[in-house]
C-alpha positions as YAML, in Angstrom:
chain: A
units: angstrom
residues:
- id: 1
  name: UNK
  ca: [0.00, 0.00, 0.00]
- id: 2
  name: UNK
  ca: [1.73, 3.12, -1.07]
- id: 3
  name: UNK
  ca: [1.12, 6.32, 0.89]
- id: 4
  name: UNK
  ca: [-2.03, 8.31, 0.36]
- id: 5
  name: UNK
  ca: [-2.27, 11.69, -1.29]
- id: 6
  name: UNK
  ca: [-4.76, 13.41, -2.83]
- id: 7
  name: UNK
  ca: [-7.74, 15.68, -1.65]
- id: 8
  name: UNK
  ca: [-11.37, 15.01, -0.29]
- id: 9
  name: UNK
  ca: [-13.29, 14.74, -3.16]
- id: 10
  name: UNK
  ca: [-14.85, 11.61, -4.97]
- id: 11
  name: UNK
  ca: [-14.71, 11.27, -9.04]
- id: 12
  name: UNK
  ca: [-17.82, 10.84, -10.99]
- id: 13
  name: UNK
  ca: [-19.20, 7.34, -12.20]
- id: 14
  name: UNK
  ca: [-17.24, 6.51, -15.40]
- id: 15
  name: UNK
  ca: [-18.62, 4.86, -17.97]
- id: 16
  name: UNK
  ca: [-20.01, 1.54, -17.32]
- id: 17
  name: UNK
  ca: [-17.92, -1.39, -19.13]
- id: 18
  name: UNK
  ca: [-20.01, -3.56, -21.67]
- id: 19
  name: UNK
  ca: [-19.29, -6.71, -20.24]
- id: 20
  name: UNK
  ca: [-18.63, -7.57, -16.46]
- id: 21
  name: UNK
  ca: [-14.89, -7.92, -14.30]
- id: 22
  name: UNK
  ca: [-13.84, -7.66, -10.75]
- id: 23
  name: UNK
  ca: [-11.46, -5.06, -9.12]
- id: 24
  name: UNK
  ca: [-9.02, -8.16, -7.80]
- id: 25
  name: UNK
  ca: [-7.08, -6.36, -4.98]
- id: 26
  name: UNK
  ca: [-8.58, -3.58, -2.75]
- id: 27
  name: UNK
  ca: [-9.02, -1.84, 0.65]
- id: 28
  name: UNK
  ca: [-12.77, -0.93, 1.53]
- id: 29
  name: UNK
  ca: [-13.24, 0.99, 4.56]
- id: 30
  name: UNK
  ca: [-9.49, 2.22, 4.90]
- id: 31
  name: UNK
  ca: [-9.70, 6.20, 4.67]
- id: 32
  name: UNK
  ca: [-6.73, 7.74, 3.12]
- id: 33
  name: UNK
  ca: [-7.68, 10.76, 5.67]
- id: 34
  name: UNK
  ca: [-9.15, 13.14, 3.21]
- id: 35
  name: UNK
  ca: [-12.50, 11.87, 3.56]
- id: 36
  name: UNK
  ca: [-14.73, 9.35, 4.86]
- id: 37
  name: UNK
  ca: [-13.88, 5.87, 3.72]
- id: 38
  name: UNK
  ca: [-16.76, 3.98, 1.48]
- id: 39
  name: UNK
  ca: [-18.57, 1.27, 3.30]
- id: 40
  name: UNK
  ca: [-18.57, -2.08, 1.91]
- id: 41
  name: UNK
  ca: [-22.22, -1.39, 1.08]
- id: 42
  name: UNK
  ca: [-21.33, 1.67, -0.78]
- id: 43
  name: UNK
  ca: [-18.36, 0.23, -2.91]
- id: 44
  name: UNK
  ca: [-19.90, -2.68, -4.14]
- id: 45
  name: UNK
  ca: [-23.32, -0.95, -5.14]
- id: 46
  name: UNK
  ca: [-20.87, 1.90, -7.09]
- id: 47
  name: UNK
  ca: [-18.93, -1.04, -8.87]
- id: 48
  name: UNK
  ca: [-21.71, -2.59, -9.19]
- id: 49
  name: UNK
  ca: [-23.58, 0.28, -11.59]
- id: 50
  name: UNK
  ca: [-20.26, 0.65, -14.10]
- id: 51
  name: UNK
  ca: [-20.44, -3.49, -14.33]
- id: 52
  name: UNK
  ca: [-17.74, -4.26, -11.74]
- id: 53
  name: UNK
  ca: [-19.48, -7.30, -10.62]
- id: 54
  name: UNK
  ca: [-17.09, -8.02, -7.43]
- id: 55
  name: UNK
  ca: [-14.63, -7.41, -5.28]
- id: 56
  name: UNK
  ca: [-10.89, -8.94, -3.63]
- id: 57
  name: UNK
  ca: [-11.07, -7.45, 0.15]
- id: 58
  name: UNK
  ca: [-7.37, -7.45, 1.23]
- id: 59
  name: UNK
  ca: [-6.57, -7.21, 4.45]
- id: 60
  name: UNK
  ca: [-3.05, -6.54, 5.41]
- id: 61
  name: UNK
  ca: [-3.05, -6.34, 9.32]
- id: 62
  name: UNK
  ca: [-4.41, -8.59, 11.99]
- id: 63
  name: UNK
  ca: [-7.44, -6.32, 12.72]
- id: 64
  name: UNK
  ca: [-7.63, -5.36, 8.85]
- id: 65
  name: UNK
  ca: [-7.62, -9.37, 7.97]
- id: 66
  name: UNK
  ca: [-10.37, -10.21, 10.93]
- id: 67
  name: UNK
  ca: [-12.56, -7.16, 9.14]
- id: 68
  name: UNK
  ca: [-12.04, -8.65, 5.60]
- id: 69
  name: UNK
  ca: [-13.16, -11.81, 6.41]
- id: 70
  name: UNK
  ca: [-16.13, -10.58, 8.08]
- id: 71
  name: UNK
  ca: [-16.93, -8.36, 4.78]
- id: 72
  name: UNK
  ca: [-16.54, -11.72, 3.09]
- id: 73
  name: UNK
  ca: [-18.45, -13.48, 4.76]
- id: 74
  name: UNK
  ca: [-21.70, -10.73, 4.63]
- id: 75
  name: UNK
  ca: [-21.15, -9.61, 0.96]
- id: 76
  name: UNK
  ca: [-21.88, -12.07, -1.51]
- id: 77
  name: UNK
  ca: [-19.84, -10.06, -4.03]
- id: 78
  name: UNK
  ca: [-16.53, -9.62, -1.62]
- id: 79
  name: UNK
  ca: [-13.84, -12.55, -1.25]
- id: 80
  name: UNK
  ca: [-11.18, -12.03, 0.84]
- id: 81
  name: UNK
  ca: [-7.12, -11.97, 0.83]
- id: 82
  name: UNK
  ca: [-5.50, -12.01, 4.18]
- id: 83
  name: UNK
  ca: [-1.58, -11.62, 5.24]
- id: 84
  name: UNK
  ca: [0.85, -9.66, 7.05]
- id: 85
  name: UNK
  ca: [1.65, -6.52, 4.64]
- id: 86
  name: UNK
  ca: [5.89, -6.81, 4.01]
- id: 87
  name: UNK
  ca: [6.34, -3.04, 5.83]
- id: 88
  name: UNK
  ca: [4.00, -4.27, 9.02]
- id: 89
  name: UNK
  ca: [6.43, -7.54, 9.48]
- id: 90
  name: UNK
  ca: [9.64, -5.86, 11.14]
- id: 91
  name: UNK
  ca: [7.39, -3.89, 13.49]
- id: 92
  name: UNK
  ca: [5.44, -7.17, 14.89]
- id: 93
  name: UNK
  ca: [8.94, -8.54, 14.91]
- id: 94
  name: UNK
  ca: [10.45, -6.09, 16.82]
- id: 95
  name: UNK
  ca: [7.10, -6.43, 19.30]
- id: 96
  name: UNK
  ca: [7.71, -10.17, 19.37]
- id: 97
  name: UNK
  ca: [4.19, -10.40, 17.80]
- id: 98
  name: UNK
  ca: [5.26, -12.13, 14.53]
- id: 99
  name: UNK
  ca: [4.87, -15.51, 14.80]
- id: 100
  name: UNK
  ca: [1.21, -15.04, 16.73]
- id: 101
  name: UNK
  ca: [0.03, -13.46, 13.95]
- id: 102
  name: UNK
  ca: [1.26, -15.73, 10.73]
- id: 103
  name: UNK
  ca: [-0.69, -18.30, 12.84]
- id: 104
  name: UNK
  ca: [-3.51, -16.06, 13.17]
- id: 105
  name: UNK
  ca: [-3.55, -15.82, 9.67]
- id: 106
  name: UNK
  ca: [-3.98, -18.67, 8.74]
- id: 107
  name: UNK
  ca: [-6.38, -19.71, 11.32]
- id: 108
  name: UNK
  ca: [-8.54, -17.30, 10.04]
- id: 109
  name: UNK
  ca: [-7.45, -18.10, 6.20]
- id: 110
  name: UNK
  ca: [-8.22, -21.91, 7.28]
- id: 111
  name: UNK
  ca: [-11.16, -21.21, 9.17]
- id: 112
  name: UNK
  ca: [-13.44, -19.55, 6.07]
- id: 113
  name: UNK
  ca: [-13.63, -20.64, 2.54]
- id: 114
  name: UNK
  ca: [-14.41, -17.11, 1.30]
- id: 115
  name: UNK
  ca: [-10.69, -16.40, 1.81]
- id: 116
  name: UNK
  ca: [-9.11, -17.04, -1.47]
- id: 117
  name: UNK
  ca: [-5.89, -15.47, -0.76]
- id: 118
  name: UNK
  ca: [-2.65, -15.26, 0.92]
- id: 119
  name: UNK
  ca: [-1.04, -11.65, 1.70]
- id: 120
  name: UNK
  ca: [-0.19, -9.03, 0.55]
- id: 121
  name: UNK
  ca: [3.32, -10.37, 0.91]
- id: 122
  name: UNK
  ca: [6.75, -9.94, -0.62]
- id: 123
  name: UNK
  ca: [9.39, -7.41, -0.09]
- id: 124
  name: UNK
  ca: [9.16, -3.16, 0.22]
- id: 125
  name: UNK
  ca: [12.08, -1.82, -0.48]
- id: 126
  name: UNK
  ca: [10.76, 1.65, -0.63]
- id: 127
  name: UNK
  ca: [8.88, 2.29, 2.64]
- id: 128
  name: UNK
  ca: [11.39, -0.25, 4.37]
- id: 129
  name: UNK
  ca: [14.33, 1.32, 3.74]
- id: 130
  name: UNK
  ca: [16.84, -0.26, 6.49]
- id: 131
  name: UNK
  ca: [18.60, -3.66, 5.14]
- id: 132
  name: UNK
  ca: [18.26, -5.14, 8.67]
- id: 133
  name: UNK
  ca: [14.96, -5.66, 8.26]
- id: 134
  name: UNK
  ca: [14.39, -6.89, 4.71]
- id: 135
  name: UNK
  ca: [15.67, -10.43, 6.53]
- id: 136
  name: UNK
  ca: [12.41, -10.82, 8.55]
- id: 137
  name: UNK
  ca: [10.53, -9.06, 5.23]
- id: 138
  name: UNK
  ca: [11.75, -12.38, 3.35]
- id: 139
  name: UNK
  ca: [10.90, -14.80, 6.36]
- id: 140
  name: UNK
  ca: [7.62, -13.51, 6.33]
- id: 141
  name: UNK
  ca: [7.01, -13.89, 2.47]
- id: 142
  name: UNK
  ca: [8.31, -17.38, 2.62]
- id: 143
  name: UNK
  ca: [5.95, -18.36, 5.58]
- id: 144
  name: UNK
  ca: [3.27, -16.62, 3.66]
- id: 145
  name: UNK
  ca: [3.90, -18.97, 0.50]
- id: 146
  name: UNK
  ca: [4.10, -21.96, 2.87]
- id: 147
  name: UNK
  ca: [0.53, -21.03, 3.95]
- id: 148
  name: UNK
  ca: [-1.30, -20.44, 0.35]
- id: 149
  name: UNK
  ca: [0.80, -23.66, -0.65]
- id: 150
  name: UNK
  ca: [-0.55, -25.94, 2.04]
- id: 151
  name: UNK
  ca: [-4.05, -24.18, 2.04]
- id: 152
  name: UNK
  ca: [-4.40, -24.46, -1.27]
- id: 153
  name: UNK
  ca: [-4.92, -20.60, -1.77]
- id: 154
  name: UNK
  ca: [-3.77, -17.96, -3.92]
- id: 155
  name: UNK
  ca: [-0.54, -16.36, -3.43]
- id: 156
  name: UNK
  ca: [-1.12, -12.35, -3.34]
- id: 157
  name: UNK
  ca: [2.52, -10.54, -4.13]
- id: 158
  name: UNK
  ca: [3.17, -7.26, -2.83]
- id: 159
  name: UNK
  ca: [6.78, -6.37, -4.57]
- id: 160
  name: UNK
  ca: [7.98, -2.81, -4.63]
- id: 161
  name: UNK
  ca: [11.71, -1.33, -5.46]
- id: 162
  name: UNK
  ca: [12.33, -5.07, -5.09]
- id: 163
  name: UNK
  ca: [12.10, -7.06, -8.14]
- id: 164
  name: UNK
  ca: [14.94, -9.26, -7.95]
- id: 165
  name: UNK
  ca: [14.67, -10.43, -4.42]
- id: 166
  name: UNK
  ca: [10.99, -11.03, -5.18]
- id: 167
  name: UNK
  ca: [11.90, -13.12, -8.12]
- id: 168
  name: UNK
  ca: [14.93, -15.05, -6.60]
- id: 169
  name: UNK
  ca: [12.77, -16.20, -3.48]
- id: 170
  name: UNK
  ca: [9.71, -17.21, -5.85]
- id: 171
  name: UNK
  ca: [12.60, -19.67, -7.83]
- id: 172
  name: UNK
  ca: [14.13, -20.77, -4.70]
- id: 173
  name: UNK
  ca: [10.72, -21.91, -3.20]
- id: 174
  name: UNK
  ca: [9.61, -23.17, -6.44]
- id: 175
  name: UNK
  ca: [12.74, -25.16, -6.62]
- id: 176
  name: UNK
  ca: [12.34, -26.71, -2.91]
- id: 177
  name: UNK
  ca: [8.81, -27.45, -1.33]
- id: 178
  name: UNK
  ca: [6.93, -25.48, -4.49]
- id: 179
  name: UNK
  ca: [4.74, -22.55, -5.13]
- id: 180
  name: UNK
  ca: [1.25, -22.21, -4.78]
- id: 181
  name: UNK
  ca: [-0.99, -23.23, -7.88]
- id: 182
  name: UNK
  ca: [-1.74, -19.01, -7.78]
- id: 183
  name: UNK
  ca: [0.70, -16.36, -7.99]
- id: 184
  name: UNK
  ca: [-0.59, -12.84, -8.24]
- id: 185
  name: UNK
  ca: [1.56, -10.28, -9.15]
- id: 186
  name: UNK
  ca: [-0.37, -7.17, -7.41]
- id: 187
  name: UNK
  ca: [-0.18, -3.97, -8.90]
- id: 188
  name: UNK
  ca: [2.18, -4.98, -11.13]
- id: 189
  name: UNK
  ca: [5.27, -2.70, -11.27]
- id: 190
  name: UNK
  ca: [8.07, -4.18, -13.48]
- id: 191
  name: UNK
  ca: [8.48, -3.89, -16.98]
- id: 192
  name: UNK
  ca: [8.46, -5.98, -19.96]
- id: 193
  name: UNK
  ca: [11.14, -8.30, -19.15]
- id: 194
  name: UNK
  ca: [9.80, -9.13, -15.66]
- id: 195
  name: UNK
  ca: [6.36, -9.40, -17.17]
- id: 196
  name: UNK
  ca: [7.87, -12.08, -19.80]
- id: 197
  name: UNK
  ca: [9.61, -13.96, -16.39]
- id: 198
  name: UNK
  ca: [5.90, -14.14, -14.59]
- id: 199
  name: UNK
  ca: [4.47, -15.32, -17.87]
- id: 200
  name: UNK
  ca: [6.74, -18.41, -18.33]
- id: 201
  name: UNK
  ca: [6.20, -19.61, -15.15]
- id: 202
  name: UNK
  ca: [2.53, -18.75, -15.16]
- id: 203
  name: UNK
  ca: [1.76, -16.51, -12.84]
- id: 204
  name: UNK
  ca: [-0.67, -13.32, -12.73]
- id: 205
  name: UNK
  ca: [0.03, -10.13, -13.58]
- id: 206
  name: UNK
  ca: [-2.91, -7.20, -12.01]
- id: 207
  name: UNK
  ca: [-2.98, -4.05, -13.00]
- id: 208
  name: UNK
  ca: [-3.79, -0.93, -11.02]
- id: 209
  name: UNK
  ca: [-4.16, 2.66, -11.78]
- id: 210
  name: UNK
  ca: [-0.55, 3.05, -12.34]
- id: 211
  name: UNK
  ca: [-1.26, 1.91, -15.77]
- id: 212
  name: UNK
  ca: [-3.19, 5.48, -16.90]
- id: 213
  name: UNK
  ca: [0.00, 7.58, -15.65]
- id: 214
  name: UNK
  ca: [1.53, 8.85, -18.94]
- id: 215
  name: UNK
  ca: [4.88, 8.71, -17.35]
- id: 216
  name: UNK
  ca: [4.38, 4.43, -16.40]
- id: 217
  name: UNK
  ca: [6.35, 3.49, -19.76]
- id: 218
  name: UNK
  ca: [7.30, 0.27, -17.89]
- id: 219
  name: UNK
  ca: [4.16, -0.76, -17.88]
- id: 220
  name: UNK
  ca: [3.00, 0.19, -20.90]
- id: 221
  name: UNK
  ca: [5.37, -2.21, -22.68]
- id: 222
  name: UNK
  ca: [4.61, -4.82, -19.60]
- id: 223
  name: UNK
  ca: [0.98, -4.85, -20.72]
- id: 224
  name: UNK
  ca: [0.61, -6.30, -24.03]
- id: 225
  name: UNK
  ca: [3.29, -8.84, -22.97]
- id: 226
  name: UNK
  ca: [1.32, -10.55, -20.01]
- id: 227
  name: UNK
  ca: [-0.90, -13.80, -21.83]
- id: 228
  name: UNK
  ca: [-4.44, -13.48, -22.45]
- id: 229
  name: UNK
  ca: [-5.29, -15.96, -19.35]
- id: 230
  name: UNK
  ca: [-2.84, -14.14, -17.03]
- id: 231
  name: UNK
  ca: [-3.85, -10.66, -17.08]
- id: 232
  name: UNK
  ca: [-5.70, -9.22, -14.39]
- id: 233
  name: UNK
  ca: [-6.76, -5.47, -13.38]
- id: 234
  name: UNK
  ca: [-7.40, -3.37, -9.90]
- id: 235
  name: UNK
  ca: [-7.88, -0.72, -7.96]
- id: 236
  name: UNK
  ca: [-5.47, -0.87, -4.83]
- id: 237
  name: UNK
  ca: [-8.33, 1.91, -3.55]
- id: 238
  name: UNK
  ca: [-8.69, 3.87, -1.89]
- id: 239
  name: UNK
  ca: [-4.86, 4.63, -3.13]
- id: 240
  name: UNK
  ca: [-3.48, 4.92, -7.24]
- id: 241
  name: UNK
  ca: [-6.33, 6.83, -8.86]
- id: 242
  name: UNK
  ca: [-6.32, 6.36, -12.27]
- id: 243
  name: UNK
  ca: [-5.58, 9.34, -14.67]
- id: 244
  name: UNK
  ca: [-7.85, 11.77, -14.87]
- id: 245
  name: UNK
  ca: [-8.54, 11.74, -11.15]
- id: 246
  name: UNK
  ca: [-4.96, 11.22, -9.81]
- id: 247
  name: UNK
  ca: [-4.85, 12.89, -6.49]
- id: 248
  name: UNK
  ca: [-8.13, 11.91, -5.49]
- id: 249
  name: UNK
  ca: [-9.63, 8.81, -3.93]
- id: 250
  name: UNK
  ca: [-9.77, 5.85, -5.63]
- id: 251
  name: UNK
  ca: [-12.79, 3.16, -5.14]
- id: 252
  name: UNK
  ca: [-13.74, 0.11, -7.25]
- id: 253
  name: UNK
  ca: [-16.43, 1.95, -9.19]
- id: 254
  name: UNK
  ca: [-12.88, 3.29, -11.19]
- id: 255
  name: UNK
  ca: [-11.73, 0.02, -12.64]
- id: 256
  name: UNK
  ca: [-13.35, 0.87, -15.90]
- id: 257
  name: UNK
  ca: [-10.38, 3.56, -16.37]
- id: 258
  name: UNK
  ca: [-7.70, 1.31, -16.00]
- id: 259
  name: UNK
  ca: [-9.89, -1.31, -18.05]
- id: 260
  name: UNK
  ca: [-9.79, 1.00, -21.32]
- id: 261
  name: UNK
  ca: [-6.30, 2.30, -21.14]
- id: 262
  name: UNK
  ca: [-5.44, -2.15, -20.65]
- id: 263
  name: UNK
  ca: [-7.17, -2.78, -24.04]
- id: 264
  name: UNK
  ca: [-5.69, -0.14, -25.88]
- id: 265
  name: UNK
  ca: [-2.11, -0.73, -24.51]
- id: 266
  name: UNK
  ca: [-2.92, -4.85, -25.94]
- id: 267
  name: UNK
  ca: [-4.86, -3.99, -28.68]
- id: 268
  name: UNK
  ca: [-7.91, -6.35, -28.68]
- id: 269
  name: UNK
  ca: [-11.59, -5.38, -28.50]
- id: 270
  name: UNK
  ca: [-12.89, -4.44, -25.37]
- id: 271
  name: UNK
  ca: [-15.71, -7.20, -24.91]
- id: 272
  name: UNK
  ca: [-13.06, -9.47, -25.27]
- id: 273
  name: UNK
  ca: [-10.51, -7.96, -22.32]
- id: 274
  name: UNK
  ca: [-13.44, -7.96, -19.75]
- id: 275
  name: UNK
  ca: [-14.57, -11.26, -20.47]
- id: 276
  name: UNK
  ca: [-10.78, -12.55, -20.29]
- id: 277
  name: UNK
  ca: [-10.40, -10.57, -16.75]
- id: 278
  name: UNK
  ca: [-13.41, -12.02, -15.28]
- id: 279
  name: UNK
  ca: [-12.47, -15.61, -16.14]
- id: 280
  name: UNK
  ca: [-8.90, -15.25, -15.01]
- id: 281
  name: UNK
  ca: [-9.86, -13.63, -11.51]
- id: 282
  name: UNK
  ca: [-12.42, -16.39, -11.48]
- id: 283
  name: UNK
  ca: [-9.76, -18.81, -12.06]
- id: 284
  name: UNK
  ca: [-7.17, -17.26, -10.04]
- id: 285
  name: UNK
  ca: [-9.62, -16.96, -6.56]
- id: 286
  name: UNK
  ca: [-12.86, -19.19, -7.73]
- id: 287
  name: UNK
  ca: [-15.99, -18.42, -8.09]
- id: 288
  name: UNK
  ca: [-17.73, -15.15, -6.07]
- id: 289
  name: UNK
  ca: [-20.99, -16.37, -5.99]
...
């Protein structure tokens, strides 16, 4: 989750896709503090009206997890994602809190069959800026793919300034006790040659708002790269607004923006982009109904 900017206004309905998808990765009910957050009531019903059909609930703290899973479990159009964000692990580690709550996760992961998947996890080199504690970043990951391989969930990647590490421990666990049958790049941030590693091994690609930024030329060449039945698209809301609305808050009804600017970056027909995104999130984290 990358810092929030922006100011406290909301943007206006776009234009309602032809054929339904589902924002795969997003944060309803966390305010970026410039104005109330959406309830889950309110998001859905939004998405709902431009033909985003459902939503991925991610929950990247203990408390946020426990209040994913209940939206889950009283939305029929909200799964769930649970995990211990990579920037929250050093600070339950320094708390001696980190092992309680990997197996909190996955007692609650275990526990309810509307959680699909496993983390936000991975590395942050960014926001975690001190080498000391990338070391209990990548113990966290790794216990985080242990859990989504022996639950049988989706693997949800959080990966930012960190490429390479994020690779090398995805080989190295693939290599030993294997990767889950799901790996989700979320909001994407490499560039074509990172998007052609994920795509021979098979794993997902999502992309968020970033995509609309006229300066994301990684992306744009990541993008048509990424196989038909690997591509997926989000919101990451309430943060990365898509262009024309950067700076404000983001919410599910906006996955339409980044939905158009995906099929003209490819180059196939519209119809046929949202019908490919809907099966491959179905595939990805089964079926929402």
């Amino acid at each position: 989750m990358p810092e929030a900017v922006g100011v406290a206004q909301r943007p206006p309905l776009p234009e309602p896709l032809p054929r339904p998808v589902i924002d795969s990765h997003c944060h309803i009910g966390m305010s970026t503090g410039q104005q109330p957050a959406l309830t889950p009531a309110e998001s859905v019903s939004l998405a709902a009206s431009v033909n985003v059909t459902g939503v991925l609930q991610v929950g990247c703290s203990i408390p946020d997890a426990h209040e994913a899973v209940a939206m889950a479990e009283s939305h029929a159009s909200i799964l769930a994602a649970i995990g211990i964000h990579p920037n929250e692990a050093p600070r339950l580690e320094r708390a001696g809190e980190f092992a309680a709550a990997l197996a909190t996760v996955e007692q609650l992961a275990a526990g309810s069959p509307r959680v699909r998947g496993i983390g936000e996890t991975g590395m942050d080199f960014f926001r975690t800026t001190q080498p000391s504690a990338w070391a209990i970043q990548e113990q966290s990951f790794r216990a985080h793919i242990d859990i989504a391989r022996r639950l049988g969930r989706a693997l949800v990647i959080h990966d930012r300034d960190s490429h390479d590490d994020v690779i090398r421990i995805l080989l190295d666990e693939s290599a030993g006790a294997g990767l889950p049958d799901v790996v989700v790049f979320h909001c994407f941030s490499g560039d074509a040659a990172m998007a052609r590693v994920a795509a021979d091994h098979g794993w997902y690609v999502s992309f968020a708002g970033t995509l609309t930024f006229t300066n994301a030329r990684n992306l744009h060449a990541a993008a048509p790269v990424v196989p038909r039945d690997r591509v997926l698209v989000e919101t990451d809301a309430p943060f990365l607004t898509p262009t024309p609305h950067r700076g404000q808050v983001n919410a599910s009804y906006l996955v339409p923006r980044t939905v158009r600017r995906l099929a003209e970056l490819r180059g196939v027909d519209l119809d046929v982009l949202c019908d490919d995104l809907h099966a491959n999130t179905v595939r990805a984290f089964g079926a929402w109904a």
